[in-house]
N, C-alpha and C positions, 0 to 999 in steps of 0.2 A: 151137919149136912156135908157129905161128899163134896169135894170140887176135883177137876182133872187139869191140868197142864197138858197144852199139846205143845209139840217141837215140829217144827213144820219146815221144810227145806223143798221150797220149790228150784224146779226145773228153769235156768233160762240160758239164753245162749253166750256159750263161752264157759259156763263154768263147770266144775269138775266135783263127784261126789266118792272117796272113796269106800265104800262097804264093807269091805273086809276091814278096816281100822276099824269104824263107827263099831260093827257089831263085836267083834276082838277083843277093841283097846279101850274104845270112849263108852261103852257102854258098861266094863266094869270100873273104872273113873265115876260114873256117874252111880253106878250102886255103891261105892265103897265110901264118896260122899254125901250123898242125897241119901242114899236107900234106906236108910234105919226110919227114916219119915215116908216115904212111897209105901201104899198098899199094892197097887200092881201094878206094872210096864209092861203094856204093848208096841212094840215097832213093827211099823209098816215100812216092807221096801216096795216104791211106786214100781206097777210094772207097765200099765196101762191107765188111759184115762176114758176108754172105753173103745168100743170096738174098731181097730185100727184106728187108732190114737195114740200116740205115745203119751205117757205118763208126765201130769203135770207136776206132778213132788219127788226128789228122790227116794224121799221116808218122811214118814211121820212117826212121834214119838207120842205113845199117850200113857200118862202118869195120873193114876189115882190117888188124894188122900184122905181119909178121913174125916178132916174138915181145913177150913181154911187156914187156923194155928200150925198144921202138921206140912200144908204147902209153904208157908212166912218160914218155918224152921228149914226145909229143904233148900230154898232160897235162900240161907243166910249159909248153908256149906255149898254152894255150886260155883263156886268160885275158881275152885280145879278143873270143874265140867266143860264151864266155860269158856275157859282159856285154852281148853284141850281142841276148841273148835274149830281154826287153824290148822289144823294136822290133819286135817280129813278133805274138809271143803273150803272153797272159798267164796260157798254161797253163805248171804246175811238169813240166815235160820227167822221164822215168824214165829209169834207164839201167841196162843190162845188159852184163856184161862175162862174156865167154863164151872155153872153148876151142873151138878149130877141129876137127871132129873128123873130117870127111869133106866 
């Protein structure tokens, strides 16, 4: 059964998101050692949280696998991803680990 990883970097005050590294630097860091287990990644960069609101996440990161062995494997190489997360934000990243259900 499918499950997804989400990467989830809210918005709060005081801290700083840089975009251009994330999509650039950290996000081939994160293919070069997760990706051979990921079936797809999508990144969201927050732009709004709805009609004149500013956006509560700077991005979200959503990661598809195959099954739950192929998410345990990704995790066991993210150890470069993780460390690279420093270099961008200084926001504490949430994460969400979800089944696929449709």
């Amino acid at each position: 059964m499918p499950v997804t990883l989400q990467v989830i970097y809210p918005v709060t005050e005081g801290t700083n998101f840089d975009h251009a590294y994330y999509a650039d630097t950290h996000m081939k860091i994160v293919d070069q050692h997760m990706g051979p287990h990921i079936k797809t990644i999508i990144v969201t960069k927050g732009l709004a949280g709805g009609p004149d609101k500013p956006a509560p996440f700077y991005a979200i990161a959503t990661m598809t696998f195959s099954d739950q062995a192929a998410m345990d494997a990704a995790m066991k190489a993210a150890g470069p991803a993780l460390e690279d997360i420093p270099n961008f934000t200084d926001v504490k990243p949430q994460m969400l680990i979800g089944e696929v259900i449709s």
